[in-house]
C-alpha positions in Angstrom: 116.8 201.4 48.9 115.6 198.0 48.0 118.0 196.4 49.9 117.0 198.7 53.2 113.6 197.1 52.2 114.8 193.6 51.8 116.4 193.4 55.0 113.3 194.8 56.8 111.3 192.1 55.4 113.7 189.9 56.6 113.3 191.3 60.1 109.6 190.9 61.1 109.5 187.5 59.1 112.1 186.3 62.1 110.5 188.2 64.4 106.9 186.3 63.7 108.5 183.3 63.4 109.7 183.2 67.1 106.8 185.2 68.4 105.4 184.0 71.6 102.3 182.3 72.4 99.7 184.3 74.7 99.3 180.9 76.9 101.6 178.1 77.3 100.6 174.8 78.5 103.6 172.4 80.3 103.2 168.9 81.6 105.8 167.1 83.8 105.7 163.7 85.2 105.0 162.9 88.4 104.1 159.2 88.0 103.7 158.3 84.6 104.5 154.4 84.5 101.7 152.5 86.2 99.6 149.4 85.5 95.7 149.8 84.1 94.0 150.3 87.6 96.1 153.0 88.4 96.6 156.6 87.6 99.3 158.7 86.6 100.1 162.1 88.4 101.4 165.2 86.0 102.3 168.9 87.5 100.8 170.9 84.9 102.1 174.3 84.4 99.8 177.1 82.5 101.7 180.3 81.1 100.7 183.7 80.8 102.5 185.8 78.3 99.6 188.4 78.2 100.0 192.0 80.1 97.1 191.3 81.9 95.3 188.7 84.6 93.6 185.7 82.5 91.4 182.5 83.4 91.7 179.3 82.0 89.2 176.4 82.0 91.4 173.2 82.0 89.8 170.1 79.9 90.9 166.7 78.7 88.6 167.1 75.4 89.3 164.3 73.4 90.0 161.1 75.3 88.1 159.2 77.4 90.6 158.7 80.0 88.9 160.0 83.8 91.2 163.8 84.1 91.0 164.8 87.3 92.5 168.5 87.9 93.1 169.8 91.3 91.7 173.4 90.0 89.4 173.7 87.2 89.3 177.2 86.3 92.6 178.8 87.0 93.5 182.3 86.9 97.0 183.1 86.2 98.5 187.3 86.6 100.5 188.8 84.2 103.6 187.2 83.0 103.3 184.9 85.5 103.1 180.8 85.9 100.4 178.8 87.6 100.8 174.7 88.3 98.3 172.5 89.6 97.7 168.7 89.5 96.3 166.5 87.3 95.6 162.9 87.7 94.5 160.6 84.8 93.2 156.7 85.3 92.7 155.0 82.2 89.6 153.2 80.8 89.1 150.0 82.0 90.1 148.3 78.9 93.2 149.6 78.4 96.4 147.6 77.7 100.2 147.3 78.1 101.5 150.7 75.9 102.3 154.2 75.9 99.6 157.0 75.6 99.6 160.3 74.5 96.5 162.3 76.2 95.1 165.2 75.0 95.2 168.2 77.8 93.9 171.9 77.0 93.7 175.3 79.1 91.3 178.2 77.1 90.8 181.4 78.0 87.2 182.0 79.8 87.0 185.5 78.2 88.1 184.8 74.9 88.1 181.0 73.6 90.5 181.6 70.9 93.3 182.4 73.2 94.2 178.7 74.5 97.3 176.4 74.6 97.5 172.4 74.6 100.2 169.9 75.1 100.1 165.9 75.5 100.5 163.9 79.3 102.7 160.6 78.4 101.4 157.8 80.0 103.0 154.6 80.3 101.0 151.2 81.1 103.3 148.8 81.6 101.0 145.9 83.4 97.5 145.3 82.7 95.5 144.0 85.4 92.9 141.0 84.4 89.9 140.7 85.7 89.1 137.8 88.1 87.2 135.4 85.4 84.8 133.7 87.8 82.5 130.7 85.9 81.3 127.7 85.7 80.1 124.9 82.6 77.4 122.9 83.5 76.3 120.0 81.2 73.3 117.8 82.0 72.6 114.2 81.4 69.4 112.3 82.1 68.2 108.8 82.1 64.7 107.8 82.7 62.9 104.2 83.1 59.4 103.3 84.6 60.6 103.1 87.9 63.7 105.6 88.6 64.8 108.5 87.2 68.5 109.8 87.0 70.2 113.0 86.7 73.7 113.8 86.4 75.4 117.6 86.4 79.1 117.5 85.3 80.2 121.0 86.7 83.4 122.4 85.6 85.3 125.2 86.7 86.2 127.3 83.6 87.6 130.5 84.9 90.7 131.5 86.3 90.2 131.9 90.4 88.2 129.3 92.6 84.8 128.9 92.3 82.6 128.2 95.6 78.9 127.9 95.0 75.8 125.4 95.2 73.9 123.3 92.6 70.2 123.5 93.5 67.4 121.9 92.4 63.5 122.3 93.6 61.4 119.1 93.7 57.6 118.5 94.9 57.2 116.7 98.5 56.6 113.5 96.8 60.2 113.7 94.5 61.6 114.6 97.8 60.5 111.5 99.4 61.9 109.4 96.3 65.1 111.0 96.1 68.4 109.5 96.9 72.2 111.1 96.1 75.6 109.8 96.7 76.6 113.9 97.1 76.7 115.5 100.2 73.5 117.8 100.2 71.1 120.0 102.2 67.3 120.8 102.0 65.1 123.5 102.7 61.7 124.4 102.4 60.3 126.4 99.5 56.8 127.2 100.0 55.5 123.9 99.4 57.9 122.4 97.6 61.8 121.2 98.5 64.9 123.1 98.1 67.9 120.4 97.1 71.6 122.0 97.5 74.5 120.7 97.1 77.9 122.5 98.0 80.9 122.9 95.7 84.0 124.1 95.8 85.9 123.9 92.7 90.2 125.3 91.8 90.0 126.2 88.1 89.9 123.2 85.7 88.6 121.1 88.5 85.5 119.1 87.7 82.7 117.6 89.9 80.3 115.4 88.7 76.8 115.4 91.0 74.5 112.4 90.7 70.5 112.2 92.3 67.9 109.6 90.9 64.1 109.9 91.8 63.3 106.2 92.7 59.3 105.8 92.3 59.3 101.7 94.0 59.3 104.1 97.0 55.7 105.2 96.4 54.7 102.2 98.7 56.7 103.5 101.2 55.5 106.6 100.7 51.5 105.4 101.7 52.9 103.5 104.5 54.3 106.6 105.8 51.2 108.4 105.4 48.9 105.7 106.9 51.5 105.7 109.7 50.4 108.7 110.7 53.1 111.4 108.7 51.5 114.7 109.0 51.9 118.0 107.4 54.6 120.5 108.5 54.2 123.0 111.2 54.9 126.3 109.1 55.5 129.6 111.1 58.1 132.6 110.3 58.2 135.8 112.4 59.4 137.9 109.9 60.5 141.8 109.4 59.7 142.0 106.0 57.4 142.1 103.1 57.6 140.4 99.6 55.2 141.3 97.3 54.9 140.0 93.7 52.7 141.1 91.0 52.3 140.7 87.1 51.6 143.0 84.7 51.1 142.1 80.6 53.0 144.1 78.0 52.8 143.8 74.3 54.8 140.8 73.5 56.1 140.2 77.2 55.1 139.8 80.8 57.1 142.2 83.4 57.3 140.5 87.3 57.5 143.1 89.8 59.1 142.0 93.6 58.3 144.5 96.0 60.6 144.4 98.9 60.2 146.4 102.5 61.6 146.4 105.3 58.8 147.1 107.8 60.9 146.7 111.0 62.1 150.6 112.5 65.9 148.8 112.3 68.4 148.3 109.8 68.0 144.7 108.2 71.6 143.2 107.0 72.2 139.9 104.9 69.2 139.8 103.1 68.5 138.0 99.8 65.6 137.6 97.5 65.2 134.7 94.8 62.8 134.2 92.1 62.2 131.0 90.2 61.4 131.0 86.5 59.7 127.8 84.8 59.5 126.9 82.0 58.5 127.2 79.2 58.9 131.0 80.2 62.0 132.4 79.3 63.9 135.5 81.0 64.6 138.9 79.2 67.3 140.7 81.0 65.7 144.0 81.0 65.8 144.3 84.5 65.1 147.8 86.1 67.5 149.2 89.4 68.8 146.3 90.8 70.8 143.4 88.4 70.4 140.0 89.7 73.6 139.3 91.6 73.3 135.2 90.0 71.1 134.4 86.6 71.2 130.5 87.3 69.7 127.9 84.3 68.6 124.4 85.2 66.6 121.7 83.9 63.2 123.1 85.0 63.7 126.7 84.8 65.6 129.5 85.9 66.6 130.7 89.4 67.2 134.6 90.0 69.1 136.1 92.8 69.6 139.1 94.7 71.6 140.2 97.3 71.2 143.3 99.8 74.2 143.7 102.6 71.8 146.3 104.4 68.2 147.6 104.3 67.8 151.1 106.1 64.1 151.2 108.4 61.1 151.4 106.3 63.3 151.2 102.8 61.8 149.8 100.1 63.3 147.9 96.7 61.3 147.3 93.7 62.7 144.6 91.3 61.5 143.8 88.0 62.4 141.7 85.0 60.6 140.4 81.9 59.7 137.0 80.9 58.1 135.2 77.4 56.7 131.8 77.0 58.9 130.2 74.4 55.5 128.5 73.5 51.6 130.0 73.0 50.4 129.8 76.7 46.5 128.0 76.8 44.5 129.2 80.1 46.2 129.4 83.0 50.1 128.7 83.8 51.3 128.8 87.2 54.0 130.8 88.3 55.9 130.3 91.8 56.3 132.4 94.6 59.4 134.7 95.2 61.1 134.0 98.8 63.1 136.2 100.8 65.9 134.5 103.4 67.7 136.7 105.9 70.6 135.4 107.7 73.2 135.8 110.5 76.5 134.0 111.4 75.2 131.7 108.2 72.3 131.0 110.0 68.9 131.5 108.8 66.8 134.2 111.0 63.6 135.1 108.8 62.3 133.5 105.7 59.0 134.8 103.8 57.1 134.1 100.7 55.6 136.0 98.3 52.6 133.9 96.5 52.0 132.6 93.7 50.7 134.1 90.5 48.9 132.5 87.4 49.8 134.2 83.8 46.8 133.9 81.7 47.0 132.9 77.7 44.1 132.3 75.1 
């Protein structure tokens, strides 16, 4: 009798040991050896041992690689198999190795009754990112009669790097400046715009040279007693630029208002803002990022770009500034501009105004 019993024993303990699972969860490889910008493709098979009709909910739960199933929720009869797809792309960090993701299909009706299994992955290129940048060092010389600047611009990233240096300078620096560079000048409200093109492979240097020469200033008067008048300024524009200034507890926020008021798309449009100092940017910018955060000797230059603005759209752009020093009465602050263009030629060009940020 005991060993009738012993024998018994024996007999369910196999038979537990090779029970079946309710759900089974299979993953085969459709393309599992890519590089890090590209995603693998899996079939994924879900089981169904049950006697009866179930529906799973399919989930990557713990990784933070982007699953992408071709059915969500899948219902699967009796005894019976159901695939699908399931494409995974990696996080944008990931490197040269083999990965193991987590994959899970649970039972709608009855979360205890699930099944998981692991999709291998193999990266085996990582992709860099483009590292597009520039180091800019300044040297200045100053004497009673001229003024020199020097920019040593190097190219520090790995692709080429095609851009412009640009400085603003009052009508009368304009008049008294001289460069060995190639440049270019526009207006800006009442003040000059100075750029000066660069291309630059990586590692390649450029070295930009200007001088402010004040024995002009004789010049200068004879210009003006010759008759040099002011500028005739006129834009027919399709726009509105609108900046305003508000005071927060230890900062300023700068508001730029942007509309198209024409009843037509608007394309290649771009909005800058200038920053003097001794204000300082914060980057807590709202929407829209600056497309270029530019430092230079008398402040700091923010762009943004817009490829298209729909009829009647408007953009609001904001940022916060601080004075790196305690602001007495009344410090000027310039006006935004907005420049559209076409073929590289410049259509419309507005300004915004000035504003004045008030201390004690």
């Amino acid at each position: 009798m005991k060993k009738l019993y012993l024998i018994s024993l024996l007999l369910v303990t196999i038979s537990s040991a090779f029970a079946i699972s309710p759900v089974i969860l299979d993953s085969y490889p459709i393309d599992n050896q890519i590089n890090s910008r590209e995603a693998a493709t899996f079939e994924v098979s879900i089981i169904n041992n049950r006697n009866e009709p179930s529906e799973f909910l399919m989930s990557a739960p713990l990784s933070k690689w982007d699953a992408t199933f071709s059915d969500y929720t899948v219902k699967v009869g009796p005894k019976s198999t159901k695939t699908i797809n399931l494409r995974l792309a990696p996080p944008m960090d990931s490197n040269e190795g083999k990965y193991a993701i987590f994959i899970k299909a649970t039972d709608i009706k009855n979360i205890d009754n699930y099944a998981y299994n692991y999709a291998q992955v193999d990266i085996i290129e990582k992709i860099r990112d483009e590292k597009r940048e520039v180091t800019i060092s300044e040297s200045v010389n100053k004497s009673i009669f001229i003024h020199n600047y020097k920019f040593n611009i190097e190219n520090t990233g790995n692709v080429e790097y095609i851009d412009s240096y640009t400085d603003y300078l009052s009508e009368l620096e304009y008049f008294l400046f001289s460069s060995s560079n190639v440049y270019s000048v526009e207006d800006y409200g009442k003040d000059k715009k100075v750029i000066f093109e660069y291309g630059l492979s990586p590692g390649e240097i450029i070295d930009i040279n200007y001088s402010i020469n004040y024995t002009k200033i004789y010049l200068i008067i004879a210009l003006i007693l010759s008759g040099f008048g002011g500028f005739l300024y006129y834009y027919l524009t399709r726009f509105k630029l609108e900046k305003s200034l508000s005071k927060n507890k230890d900062t300023f926020s700068i508001k730029l208002k942007l509309t198209n008021k024409s009843k037509v798309e608007q394309n290649n449009v771009i909005v800058e803002d200038f920053i003097p100092m001794p204000l300082a940017l914060i980057k807590n910018f709202g929407t829209a990022i600056p497309d270029q955060i530019i430092s230079k000797r008398k402040g700091t230059r923010l762009v943004w770009k817009f490829d298209s603005l729909a009829p009647k759209e408007e953009r609001l752009l904001s940022y916060e500034i601080k004075s790196k020093i305690h602001v007495i009465g009344k410090l000027n602050i310039p006006q935004a501009s907005l420049v559209q263009t076409k073929s590289g030629k410049k259509i419309s060009k507005i300004f915004s105004g000035k504003l004045n940020l008030t201390g004690k």
